[in-house]
C-alpha positions as CSV (number, residue, x, y, z in Angstrom):
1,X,-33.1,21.9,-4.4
2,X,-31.8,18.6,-3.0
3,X,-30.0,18.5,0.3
4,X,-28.4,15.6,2.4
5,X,-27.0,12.3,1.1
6,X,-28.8,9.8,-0.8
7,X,-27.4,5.8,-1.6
8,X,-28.2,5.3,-5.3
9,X,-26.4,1.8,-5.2
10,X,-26.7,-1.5,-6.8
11,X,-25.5,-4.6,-7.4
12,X,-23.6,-4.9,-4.0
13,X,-21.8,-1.8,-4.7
14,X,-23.1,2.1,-3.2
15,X,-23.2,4.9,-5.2
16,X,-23.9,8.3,-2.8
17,X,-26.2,11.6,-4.2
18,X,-24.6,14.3,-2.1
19,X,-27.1,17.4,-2.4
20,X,-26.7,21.2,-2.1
21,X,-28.3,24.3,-2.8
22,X,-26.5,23.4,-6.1
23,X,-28.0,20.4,-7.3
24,X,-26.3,16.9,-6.7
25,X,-22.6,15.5,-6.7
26,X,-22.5,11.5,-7.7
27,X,-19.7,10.0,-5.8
28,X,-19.3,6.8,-8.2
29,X,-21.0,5.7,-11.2
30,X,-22.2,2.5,-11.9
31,X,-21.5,-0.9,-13.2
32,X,-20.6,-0.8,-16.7
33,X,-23.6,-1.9,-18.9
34,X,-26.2,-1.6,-15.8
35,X,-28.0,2.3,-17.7
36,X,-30.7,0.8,-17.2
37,X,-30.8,-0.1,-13.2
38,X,-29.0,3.1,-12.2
39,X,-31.7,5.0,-13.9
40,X,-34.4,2.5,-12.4
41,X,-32.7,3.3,-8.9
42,X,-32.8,7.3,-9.3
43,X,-36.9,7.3,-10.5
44,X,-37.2,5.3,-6.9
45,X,-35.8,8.8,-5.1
46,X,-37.3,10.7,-7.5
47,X,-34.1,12.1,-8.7
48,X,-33.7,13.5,-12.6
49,X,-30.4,13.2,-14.4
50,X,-30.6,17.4,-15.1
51,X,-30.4,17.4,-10.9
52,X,-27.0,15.9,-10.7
53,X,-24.3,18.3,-12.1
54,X,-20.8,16.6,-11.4
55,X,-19.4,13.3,-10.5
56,X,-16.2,12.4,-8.5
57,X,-15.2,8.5,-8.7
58,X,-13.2,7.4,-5.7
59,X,-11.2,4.9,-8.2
60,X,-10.9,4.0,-11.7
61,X,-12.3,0.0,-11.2
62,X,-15.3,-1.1,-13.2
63,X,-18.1,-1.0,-10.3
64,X,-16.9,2.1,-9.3
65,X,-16.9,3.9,-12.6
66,X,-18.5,1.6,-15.4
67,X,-21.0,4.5,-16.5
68,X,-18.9,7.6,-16.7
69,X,-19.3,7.6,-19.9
70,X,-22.7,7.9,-20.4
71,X,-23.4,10.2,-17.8
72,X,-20.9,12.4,-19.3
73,X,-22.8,12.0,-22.2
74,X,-25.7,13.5,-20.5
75,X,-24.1,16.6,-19.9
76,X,-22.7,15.7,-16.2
77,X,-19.2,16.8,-15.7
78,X,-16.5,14.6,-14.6
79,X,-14.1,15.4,-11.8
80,X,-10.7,14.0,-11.9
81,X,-8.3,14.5,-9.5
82,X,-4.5,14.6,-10.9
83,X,-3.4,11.5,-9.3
84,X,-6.5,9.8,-10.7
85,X,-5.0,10.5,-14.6
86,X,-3.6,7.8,-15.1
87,X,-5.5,5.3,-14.2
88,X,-8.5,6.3,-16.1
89,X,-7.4,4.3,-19.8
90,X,-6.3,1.2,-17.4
91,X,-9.7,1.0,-17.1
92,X,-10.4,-0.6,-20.5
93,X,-8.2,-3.2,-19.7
94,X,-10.0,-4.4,-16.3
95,X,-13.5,-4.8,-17.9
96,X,-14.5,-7.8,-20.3
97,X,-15.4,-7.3,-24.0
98,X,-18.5,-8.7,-24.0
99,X,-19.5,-6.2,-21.6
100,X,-21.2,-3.0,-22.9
101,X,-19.0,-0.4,-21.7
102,X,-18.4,2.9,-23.2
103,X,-14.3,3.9,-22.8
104,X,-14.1,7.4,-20.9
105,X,-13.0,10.3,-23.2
106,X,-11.7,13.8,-22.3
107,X,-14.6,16.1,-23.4
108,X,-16.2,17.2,-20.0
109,X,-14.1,16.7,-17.7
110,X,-12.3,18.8,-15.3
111,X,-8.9,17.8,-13.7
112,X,-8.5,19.5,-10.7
113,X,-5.3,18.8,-8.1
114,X,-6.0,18.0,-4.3
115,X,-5.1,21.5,-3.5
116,X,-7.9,23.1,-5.2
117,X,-10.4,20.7,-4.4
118,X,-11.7,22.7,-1.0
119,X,-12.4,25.8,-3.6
120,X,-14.2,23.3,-6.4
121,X,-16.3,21.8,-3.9
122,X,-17.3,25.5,-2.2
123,X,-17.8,26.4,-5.9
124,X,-20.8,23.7,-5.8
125,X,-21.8,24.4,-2.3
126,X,-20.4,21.4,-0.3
127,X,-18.1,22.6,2.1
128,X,-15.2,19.9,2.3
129,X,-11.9,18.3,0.7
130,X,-10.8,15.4,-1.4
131,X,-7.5,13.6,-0.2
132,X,-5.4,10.6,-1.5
133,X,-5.9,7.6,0.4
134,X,-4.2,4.7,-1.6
135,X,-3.7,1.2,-0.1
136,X,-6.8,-0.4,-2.2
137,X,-4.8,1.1,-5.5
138,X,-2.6,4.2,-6.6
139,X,-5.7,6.4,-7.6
140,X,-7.8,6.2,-4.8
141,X,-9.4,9.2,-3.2
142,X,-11.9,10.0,-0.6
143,X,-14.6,13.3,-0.3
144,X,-14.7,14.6,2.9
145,X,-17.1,16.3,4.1
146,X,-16.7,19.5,6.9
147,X,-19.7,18.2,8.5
148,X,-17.7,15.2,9.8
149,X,-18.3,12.3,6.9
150,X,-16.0,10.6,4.3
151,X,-16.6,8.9,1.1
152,X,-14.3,6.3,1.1
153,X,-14.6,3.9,-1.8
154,X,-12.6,0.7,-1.3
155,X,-10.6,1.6,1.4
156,X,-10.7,-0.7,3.9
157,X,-8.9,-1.6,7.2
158,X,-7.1,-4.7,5.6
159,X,-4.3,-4.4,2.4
160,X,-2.6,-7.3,0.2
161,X,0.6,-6.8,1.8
162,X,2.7,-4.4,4.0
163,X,3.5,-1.4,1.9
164,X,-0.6,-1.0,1.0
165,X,-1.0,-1.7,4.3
166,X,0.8,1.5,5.5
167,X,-0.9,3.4,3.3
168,X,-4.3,2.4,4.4
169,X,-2.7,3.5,7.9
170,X,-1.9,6.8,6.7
171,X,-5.2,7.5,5.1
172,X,-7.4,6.5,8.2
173,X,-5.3,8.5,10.0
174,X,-5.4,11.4,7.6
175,X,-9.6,11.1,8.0
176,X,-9.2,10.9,11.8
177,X,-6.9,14.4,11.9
178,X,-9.8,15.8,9.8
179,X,-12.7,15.1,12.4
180,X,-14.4,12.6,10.5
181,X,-16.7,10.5,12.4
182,X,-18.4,8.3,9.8
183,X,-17.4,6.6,6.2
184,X,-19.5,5.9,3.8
185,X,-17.8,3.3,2.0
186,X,-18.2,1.9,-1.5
187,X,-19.4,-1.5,-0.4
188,X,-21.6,-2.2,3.1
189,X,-23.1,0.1,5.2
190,X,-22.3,3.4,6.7
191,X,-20.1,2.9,9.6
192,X,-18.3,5.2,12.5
193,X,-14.5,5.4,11.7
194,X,-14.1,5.0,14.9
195,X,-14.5,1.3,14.5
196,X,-12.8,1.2,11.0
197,X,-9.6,2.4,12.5
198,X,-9.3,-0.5,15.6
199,X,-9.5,-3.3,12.7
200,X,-6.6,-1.2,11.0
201,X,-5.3,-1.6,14.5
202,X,-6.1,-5.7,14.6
203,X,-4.3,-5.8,11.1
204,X,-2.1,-8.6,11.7
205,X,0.8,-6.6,9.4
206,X,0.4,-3.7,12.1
207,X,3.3,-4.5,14.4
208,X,1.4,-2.5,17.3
């Protein structure tokens, strides 16, 4: 069975394969209308669809959850955390017509709330948390992981104006009082937080 963390992404965006003794979590999913490269980019790790079991998005925006759909379709389960419900029907509206997308619907998916996400995640053999870390927008969350890593999505050290700034403060500093060491984030490479929270620190909104 799969173990470790594999970078499935395309397209400038990452989507991350985090194995267990359970089979694979997807943390993101895909441009919408791209089937055909996401599949191209799982036969290059030798991955099968039947090996991933669940996905979590980190937020509701069309390169990070433009194939939920069809994945679902395939029998993998989505994970929503309760904050997350609302902006999943927004969706639609951020995503052009012309573009093949498939609108998310409710069959197989699971809402959990961030409370119970330690005893979902132990359920699949990852030994970690999901928290709310908005700033980049309302439904953002990020996994993280025991073993000192965070999936972080769009959050980034810089926000649009002073009330997203504070809480991109507030969620670095939530990852830093959970001993994470390194983000995975859903664009670039993988990077120490260490260095993500001194540009939160350079933010020229940060009156420190």
């Amino acid at each position: 069975m799969p173990f470790g963390i594999l970078n499935v992404g395309y397209d400038s965006t990452n989507y991350y394969l985090v194995g267990s003794t359970y089979g694979f979590l997807l943390v993101d999913a895909g441009w919408p209308g791209t089937w055909g490269k996401f599949m191209a980019v799982l036969k290059r790790y030798d991955v099968d669809l039947d090996q991933i079991h669940s996905m979590l998005i980190t937020h509701y925006h069309p390169d990070h959850a433009g194939l939920v759909q069809e994945l679902k379709s395939k029998g993998i389960q989505l994970i929503v955390v309760e904050e997350q419900q609302p902006a999943i029907p927004l969706l639609k509206s951020l995503i052009k017509p012309d573009v093949n997308y498939q609108p998310i619907t409710p069959e197989n998916t699971t809402v959990i709330s961030l409370a119970q996400s330690r005893e979902w995640l132990a359920s699949i053999a990852i030994a970690g948390e999901i928290i709310h870390t908005p700033g980049h927008s309302a439904d953002s969350i990020s996994l993280v992981l025991d073993q000192g890593i965070a999936f972080t999505g769009d959050l980034q050290p810089f926000a649009a104006d002073e009330t997203d700034q504070a809480l991109v403060e507030r969620g670095f500093q939530a990852l830093r009082e959970r001993g994470v060491e390194w983000l995975y984030p859903g664009h670039g490479p993988m990077q120490p937080l260490i260095y993500a929270s001194q540009q939160v620190k350079l933010c020229p909104n940060d009156p420190t």
